[in-house]
C-alpha positions in Angstrom: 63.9 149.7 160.0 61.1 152.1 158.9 61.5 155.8 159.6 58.2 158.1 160.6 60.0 160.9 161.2 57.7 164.0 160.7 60.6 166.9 159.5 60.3 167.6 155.6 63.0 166.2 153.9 65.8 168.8 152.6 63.7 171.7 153.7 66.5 173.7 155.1 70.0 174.6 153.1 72.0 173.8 156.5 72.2 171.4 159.1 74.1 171.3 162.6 74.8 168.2 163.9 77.2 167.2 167.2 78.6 163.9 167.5 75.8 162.2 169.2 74.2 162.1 165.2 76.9 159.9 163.7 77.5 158.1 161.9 75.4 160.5 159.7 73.2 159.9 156.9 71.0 162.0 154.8 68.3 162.1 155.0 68.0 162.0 158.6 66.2 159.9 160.9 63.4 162.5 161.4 62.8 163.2 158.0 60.1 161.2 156.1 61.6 159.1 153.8 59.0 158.4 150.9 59.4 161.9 149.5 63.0 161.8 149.6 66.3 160.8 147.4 67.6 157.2 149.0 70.1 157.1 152.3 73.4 158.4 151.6 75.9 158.4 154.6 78.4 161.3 154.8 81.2 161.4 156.7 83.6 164.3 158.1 86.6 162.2 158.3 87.9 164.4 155.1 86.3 167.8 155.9 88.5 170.3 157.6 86.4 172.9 157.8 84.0 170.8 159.8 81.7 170.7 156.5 80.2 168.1 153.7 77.2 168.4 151.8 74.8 165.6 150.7 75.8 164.8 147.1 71.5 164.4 146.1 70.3 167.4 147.7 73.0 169.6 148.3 71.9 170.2 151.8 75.3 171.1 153.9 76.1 169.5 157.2 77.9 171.5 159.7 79.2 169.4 162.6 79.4 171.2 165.8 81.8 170.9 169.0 80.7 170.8 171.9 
């Protein structure tokens, strides 16, 4: 599967994200990939706060209720 997405990779220290974006990977499917670390998939299974951050970038992932 190639990804085109047009959003700049890690540009942004946060991200919200509902349930319709799991399973969840960073980076996302509209960020360009070829500037990018590879796919990592993150999961909130263990996060009680709601929060996990990606382990290359550090970007944190805030899942939202809704």
């Amino acid at each position: 599967m190639i990804h085109t997405g047009t959003a700049t990779p890690n540009d942004q220290k946060q991200y919200d994200v509902t349930r319709k974006d799991l399973p969840l990977h960073c980076p996302m499917p509209n960020m360009s990939l070829w500037n990018s670390h590879p796919r990592v998939f993150l999961s909130f299974e263990e996060a009680a706060d709601g929060k996990i951050k990606c382990p290359y970038c550090g970007a944190d992932y805030v899942l939202k209720r809704q």
